[in-house]
C-alpha positions as CSV (number, residue, x, y, z in Angstrom):
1,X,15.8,2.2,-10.6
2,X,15.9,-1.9,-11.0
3,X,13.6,-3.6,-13.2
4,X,11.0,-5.9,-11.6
5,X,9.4,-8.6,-13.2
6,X,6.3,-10.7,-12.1
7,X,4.5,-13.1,-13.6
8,X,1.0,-14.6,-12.4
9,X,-3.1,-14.1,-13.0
10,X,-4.6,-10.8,-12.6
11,X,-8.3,-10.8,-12.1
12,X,-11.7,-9.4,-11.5
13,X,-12.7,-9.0,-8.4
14,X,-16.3,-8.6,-7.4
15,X,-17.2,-7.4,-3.7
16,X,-20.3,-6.9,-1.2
17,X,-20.5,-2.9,-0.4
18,X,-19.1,-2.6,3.3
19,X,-19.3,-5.5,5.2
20,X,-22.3,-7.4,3.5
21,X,-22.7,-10.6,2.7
22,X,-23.3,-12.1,-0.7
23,X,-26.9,-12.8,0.3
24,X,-27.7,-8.8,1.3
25,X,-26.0,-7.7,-1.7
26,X,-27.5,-6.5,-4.6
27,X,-24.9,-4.6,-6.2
28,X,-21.1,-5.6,-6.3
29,X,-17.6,-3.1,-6.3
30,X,-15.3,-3.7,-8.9
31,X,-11.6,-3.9,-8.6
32,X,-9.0,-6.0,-10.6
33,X,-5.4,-7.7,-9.0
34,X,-3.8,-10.5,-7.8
35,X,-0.8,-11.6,-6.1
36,X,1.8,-11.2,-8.6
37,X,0.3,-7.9,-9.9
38,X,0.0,-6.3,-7.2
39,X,3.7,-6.3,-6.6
40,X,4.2,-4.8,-9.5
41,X,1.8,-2.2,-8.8
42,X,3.9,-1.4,-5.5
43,X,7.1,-1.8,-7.3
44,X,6.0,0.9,-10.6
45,X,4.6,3.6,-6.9
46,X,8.0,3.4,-5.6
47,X,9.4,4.4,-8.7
48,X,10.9,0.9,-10.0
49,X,10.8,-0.2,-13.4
50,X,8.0,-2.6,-12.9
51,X,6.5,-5.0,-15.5
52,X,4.1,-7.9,-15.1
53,X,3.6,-10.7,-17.5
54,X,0.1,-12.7,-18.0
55,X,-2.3,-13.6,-20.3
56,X,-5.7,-12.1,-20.7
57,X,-8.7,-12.6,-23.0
58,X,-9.2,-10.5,-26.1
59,X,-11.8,-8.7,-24.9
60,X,-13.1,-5.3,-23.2
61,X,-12.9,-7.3,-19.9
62,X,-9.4,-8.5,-20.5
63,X,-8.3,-4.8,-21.5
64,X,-9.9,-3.4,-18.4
65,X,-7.2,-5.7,-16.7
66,X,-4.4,-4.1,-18.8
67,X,-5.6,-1.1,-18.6
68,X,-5.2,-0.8,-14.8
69,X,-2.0,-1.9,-14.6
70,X,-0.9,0.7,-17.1
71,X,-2.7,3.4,-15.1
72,X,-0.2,2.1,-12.2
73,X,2.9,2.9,-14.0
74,X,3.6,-1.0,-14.7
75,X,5.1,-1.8,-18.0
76,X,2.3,-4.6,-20.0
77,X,4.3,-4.9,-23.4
78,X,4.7,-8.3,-23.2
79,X,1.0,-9.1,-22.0
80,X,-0.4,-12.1,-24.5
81,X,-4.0,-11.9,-25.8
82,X,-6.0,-14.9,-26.1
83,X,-7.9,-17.3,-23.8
84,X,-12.1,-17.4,-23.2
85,X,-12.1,-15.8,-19.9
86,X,-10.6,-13.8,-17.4
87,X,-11.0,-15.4,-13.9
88,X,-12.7,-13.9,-11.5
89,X,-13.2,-13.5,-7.9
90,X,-15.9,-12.9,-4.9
91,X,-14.9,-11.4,-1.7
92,X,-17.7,-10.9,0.9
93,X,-15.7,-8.9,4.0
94,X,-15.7,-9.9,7.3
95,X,-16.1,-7.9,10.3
96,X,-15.1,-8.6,14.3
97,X,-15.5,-12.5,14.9
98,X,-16.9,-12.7,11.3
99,X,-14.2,-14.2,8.9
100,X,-14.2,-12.5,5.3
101,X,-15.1,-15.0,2.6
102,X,-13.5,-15.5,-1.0
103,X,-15.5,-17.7,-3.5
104,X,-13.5,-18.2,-6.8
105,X,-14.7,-18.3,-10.3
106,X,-11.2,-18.8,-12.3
107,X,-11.4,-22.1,-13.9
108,X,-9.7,-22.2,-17.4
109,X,-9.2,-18.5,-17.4
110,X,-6.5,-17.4,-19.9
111,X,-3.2,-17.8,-18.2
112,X,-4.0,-21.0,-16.7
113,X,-4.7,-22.3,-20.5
114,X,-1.6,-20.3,-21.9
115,X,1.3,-21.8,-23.6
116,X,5.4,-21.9,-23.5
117,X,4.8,-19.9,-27.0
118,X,2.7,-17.2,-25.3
119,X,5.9,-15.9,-23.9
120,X,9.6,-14.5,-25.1
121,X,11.3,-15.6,-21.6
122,X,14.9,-14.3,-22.8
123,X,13.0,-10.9,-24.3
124,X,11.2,-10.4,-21.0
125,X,14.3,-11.4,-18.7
126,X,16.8,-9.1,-20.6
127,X,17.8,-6.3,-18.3
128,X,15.8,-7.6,-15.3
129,X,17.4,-7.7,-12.2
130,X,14.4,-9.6,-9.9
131,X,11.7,-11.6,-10.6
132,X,8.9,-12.5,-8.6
133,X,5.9,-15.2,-8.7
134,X,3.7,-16.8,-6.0
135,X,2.8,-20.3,-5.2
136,X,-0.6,-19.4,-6.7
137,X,0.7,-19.3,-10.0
138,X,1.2,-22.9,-10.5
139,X,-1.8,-23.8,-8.5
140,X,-4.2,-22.8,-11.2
141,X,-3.4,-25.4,-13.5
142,X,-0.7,-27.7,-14.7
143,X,-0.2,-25.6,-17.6
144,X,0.6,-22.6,-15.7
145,X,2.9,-24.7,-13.3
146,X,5.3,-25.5,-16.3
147,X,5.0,-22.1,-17.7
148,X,6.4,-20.4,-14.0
149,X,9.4,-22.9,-14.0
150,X,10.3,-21.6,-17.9
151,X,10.1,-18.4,-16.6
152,X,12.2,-19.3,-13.2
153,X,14.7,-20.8,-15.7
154,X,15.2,-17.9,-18.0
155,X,15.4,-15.7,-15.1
156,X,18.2,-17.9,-13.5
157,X,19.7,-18.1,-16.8
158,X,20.3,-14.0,-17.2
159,X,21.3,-13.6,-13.3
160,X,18.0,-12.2,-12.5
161,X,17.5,-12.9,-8.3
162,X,14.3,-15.1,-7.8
163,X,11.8,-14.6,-5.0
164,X,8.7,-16.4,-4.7
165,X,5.4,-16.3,-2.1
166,X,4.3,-19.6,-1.3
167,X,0.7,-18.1,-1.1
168,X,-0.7,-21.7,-0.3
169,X,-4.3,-22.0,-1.2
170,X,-6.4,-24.8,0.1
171,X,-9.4,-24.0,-2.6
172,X,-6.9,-24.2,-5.3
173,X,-4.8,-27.6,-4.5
174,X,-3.9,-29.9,-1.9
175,X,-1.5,-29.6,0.7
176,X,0.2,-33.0,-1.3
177,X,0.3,-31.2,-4.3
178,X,1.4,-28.4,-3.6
179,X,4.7,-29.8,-1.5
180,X,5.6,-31.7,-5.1
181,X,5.3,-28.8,-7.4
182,X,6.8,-26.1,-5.2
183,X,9.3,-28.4,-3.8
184,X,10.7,-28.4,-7.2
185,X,10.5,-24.9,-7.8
186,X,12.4,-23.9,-4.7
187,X,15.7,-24.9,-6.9
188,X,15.4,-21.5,-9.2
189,X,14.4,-19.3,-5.4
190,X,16.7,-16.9,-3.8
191,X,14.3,-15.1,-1.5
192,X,11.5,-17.0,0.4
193,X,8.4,-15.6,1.4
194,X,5.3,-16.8,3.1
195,X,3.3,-17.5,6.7
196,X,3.2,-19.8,9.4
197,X,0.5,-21.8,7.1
198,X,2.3,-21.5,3.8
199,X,5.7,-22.8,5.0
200,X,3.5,-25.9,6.7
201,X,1.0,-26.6,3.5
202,X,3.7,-25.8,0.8
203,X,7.1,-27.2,2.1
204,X,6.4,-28.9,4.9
205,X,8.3,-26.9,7.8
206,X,6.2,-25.9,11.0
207,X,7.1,-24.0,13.9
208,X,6.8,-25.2,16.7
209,X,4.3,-24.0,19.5
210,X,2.9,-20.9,17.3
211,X,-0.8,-19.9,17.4
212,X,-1.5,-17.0,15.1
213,X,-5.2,-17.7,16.7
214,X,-4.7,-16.9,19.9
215,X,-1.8,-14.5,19.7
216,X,0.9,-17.3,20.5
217,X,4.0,-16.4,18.2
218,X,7.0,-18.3,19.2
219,X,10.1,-16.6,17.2
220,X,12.8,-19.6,18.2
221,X,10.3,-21.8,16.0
222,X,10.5,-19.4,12.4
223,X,14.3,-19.3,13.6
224,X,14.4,-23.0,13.3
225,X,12.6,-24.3,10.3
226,X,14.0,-21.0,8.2
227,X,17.5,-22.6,9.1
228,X,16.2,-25.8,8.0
229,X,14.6,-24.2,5.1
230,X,18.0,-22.9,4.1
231,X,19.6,-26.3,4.5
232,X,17.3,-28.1,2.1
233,X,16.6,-25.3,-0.6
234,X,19.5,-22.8,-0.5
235,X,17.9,-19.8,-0.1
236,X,19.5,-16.5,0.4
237,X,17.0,-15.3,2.8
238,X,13.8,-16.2,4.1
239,X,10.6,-14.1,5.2
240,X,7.7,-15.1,7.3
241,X,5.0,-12.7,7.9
242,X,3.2,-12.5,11.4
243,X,-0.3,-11.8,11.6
244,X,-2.2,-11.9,14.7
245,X,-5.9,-12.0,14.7
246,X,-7.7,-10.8,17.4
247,X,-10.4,-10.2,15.1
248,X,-11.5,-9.6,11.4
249,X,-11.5,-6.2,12.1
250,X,-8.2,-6.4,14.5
251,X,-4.8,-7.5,13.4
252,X,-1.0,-7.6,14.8
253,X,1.2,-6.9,12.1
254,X,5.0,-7.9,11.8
255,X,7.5,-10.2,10.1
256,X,10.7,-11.9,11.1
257,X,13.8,-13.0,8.5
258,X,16.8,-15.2,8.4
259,X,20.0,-13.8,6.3
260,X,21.7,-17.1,5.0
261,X,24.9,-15.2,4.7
262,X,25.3,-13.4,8.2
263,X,23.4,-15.9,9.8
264,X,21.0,-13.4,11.4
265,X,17.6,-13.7,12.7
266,X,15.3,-10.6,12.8
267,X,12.0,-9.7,14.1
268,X,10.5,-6.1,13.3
269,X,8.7,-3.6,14.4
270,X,4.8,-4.8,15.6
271,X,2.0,-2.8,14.2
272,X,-1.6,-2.8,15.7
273,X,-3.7,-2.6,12.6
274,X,-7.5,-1.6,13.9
275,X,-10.0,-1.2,12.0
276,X,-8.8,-3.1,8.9
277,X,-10.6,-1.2,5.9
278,X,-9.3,-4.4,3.8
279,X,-6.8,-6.8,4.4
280,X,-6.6,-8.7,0.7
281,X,-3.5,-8.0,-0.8
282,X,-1.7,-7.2,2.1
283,X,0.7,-10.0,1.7
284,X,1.8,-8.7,-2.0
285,X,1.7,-5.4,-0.5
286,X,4.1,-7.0,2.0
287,X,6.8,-8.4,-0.6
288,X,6.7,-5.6,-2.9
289,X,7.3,-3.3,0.3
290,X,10.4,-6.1,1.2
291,X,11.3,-6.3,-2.3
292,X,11.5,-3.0,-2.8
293,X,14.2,-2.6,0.1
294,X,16.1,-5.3,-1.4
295,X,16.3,-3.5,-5.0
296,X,16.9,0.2,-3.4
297,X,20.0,-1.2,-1.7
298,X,18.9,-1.6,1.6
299,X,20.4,-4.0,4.7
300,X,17.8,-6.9,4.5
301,X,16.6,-5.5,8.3
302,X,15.6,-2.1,6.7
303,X,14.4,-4.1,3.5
304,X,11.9,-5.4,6.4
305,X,10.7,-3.0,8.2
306,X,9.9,-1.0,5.2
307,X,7.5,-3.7,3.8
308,X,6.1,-4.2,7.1
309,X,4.7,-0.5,7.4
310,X,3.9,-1.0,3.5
311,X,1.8,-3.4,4.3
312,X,0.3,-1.9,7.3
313,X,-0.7,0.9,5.6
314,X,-2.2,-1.4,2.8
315,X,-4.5,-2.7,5.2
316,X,-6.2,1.0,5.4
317,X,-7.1,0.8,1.5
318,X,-9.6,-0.6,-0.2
319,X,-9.3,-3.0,-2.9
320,X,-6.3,-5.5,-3.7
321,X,-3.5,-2.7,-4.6
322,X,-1.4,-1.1,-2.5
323,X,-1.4,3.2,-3.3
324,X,0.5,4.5,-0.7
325,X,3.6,6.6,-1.7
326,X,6.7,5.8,-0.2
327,X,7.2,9.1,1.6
328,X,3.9,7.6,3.6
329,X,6.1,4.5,4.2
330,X,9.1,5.8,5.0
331,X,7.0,8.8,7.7
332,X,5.7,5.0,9.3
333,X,8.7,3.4,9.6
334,X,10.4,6.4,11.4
335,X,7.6,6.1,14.0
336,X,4.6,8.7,12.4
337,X,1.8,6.4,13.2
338,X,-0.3,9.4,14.1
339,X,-3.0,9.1,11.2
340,X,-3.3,12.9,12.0
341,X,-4.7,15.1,9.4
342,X,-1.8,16.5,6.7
343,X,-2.4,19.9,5.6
């Protein structure tokens, strides 16, 4: 069993029943995630020592928070109180040519105002053998940028091996931006993970003739710029998901990955995910799946595949977190697609 730290905002997320939007809804469903907690939350179902590190207010709201990731199995011990808010989130799902719609309300929430002092870095870090963030993390706020290169730091500094989604986000920060904080942040990463978009907005590497729009996916392209990616950064691997959208309601699901060592490209296994019941979080469902390979001991092709059906299967659950088991992974990823009844 490794130990798998992550570090980022959890929040509260606030969504329209079905597929309403905001303007029908007069009653909202409650879940609470985010990127870097809801790897942990696949991490702690696998059976990994999982433990995520935030801030959250001191208040009933902020222990709600807490209090889901302990129900998960995810170790909070070194969770700081403090802060006015906790940030929150609205997602009004999309349906066929309808695009789902997220409206943020996170603005000085707790761990974007936390502080270098919030945190024990060498406490957390002792006995860890990966860590995890997300390009989100040091979107919120300058604050939280200098507190996810401490952490990087500490992590490098007792071995730990460093992955990081680029998880660009337009609403949060600039393309501009973006390419000078995570640019620097690359130096501390080991395993890359992102999109077509991500590898574009965040570090400036674009394949060439891909269309995720229309279905057009040219592999020679990821090939290139994760070569190129490799060059300028160093990393030991990096991932690109691949989602095709025929419609809201009507993905193509796979990823590719580059092995810096063998010099290997690999594409996996293509799942046809229709109807998607919710598609956030199916990125984080992704890397925990891939991470999760990585820590079990796994070649990085079956470290792959088995986040790929993670994440498929994530994609048939509602709310940000990922609850399949990993018998219901590994049944996918040996071709049990079926969906039939188990009794």
């Amino acid at each position: 069993m490794a130990k798998v730290v992550t570090m980022g905002e959890i929040m509260l997320r606030l969504s329209t029943p079905g597929n309403q939007k905001y303007i029908q809804a007069t009653q909202f469903d409650i879940n609470y995630g985010g990127g870097e907690a809801n790897v942990a939350v696949s991490l702690a179902n696998y059976g990994h020592d999982a433990e995520f590190v935030t801030k959250v207010p001191n208040n009933p709201i902020g222990e709600c928070a807490v209090a889901t990731m302990r129900k998960y199995g995810v170790e909070t011990k070194n969770i700081a109180k403090g802060g006015d808010r906790l940030g929150i989130y609205f997602l009004e799902t999309g349906a066929a040519m309808r695009a789902s719609n997220v409206t943020y309300d996170r603005a000085n929430s707790a761990i974007a105002t936390a502080k270098p002092e919030d945190f024990d870095f060498d406490k957390i870090f002792d006995g860890a053998d990966w860590f995890h963030f997300t390009g989100i993390t040091p979107a919120i706020s300058d604050a939280a940028a200098e507190l996810t290169e401490l952490a990087c730091k500490a992590a490098k500094a007792h071995g730990v091996t460093v992955s990081c989604d680029l998880n660009f986000r337009k609403k949060l920060w600039t393309s501009e931006k973006a390419q000078r904080v995570m640019s620097n942040l690359m130096q501390y990463v080991d395993v890359c993970i992102g999109n077509e978009e991500d590898a574009d907005k965040v570090l400036g590497f674009k394949p060439d003739n891909t269309d995720v729009t229309s279905g057009e996916l040219n592999l020679a392209g990821y090939e290139s710029i994760f070569k190129q990616m490799v060059a300028k950064f160093g990393f030991k691997y990096v991932i690109s998901s691949l989602r095709v959208s025929h419609s809201a309601s009507d993905n193509g699901w796979s990823a590719c990955i580059y092995s810096a060592e063998t010099d290997e490209f690999y594409h996996s296994r293509e799942y046809r995910i229709a109807p998607i019941v919710d598609r956030v979080g199916g990125g984080d469902s992704f890397a925990g799946g891939t991470i999760c390979g990585f820590v079990d001991g796994k070649n990085f092709k079956d470290a792959l595949e088995f986040g790929v059906a993670a994440s498929a299967l994530k994609h048939t659950i509602p709310g940000d977190i990922n609850l399949v088991t990993r018998a219901e992974v590994d049944a996918l990823v040996g071709g049990d697609g079926s969906g039939r009844v188990q009794r």
